[in-house]
C-alpha positions as CSV (number, residue, x, y, z in Angstrom):
1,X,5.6,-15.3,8.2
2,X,4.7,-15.5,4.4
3,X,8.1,-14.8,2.2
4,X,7.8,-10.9,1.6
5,X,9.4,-11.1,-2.0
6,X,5.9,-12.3,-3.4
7,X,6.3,-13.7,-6.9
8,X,2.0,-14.1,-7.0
9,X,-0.9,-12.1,-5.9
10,X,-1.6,-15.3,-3.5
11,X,1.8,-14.6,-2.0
12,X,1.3,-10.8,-2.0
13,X,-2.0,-11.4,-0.1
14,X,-0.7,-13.7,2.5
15,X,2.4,-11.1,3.9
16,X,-0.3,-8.5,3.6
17,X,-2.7,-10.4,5.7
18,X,0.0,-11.1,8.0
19,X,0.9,-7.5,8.7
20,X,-0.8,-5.2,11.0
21,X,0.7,-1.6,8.7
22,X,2.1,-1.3,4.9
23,X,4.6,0.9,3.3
24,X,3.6,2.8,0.4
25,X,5.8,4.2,-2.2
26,X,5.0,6.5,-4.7
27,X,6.7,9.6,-6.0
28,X,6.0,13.6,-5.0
29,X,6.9,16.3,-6.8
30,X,9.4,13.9,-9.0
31,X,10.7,12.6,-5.5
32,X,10.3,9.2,-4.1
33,X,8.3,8.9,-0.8
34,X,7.8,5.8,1.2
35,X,5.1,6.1,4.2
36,X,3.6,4.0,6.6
37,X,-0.5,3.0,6.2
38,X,-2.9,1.2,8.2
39,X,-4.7,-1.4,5.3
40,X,-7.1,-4.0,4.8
41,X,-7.8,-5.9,2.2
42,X,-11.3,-7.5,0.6
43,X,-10.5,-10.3,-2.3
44,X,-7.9,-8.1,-4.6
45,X,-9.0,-4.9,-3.1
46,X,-7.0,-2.9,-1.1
47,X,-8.1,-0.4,1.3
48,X,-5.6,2.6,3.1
49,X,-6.5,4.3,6.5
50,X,-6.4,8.0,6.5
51,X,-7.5,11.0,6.7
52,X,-8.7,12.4,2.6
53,X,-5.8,15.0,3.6
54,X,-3.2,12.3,3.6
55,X,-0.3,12.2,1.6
56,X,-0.6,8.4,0.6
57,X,-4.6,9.0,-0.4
58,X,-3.9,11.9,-2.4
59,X,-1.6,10.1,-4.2
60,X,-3.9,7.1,-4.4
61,X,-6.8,9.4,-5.5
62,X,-4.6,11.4,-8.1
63,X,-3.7,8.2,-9.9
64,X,-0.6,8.1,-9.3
65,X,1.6,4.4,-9.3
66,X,1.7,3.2,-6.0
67,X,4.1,0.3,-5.1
């Protein structure tokens, strides 16, 4: 498996392509959150599974920072 402490997109890619789920962290309410997501990923384009209900794609869709 690709080293997960990636130091370049390439890096980042590979340990994403590698993995079947994500974590996603991003703060709620000025409290962290880290959840689980289903992704794939087209050139530097990441995509999330979910329901438009979801906590991680409201996030996503409010602009919030994700890590």
């Amino acid at each position: 498996m690709p080293d997960p402490v990636a130091p370049t997109w390439e890096a980042a890619a590979a340990v994403l392509d590698a993995a079947p789920i994500c974590h996603v962290a991003f703060t709620e309410g000025g409290l962290p959150r880290v959840l689980p997501a289903v992704h794939a990923r087209l050139g530097t384009t990441l995509y999330f599974h979910g329901s438009p209900a979801s906590t991680v794609l409201r996030a996503a869709a409010s602009g919030a920072p994700l890590c």
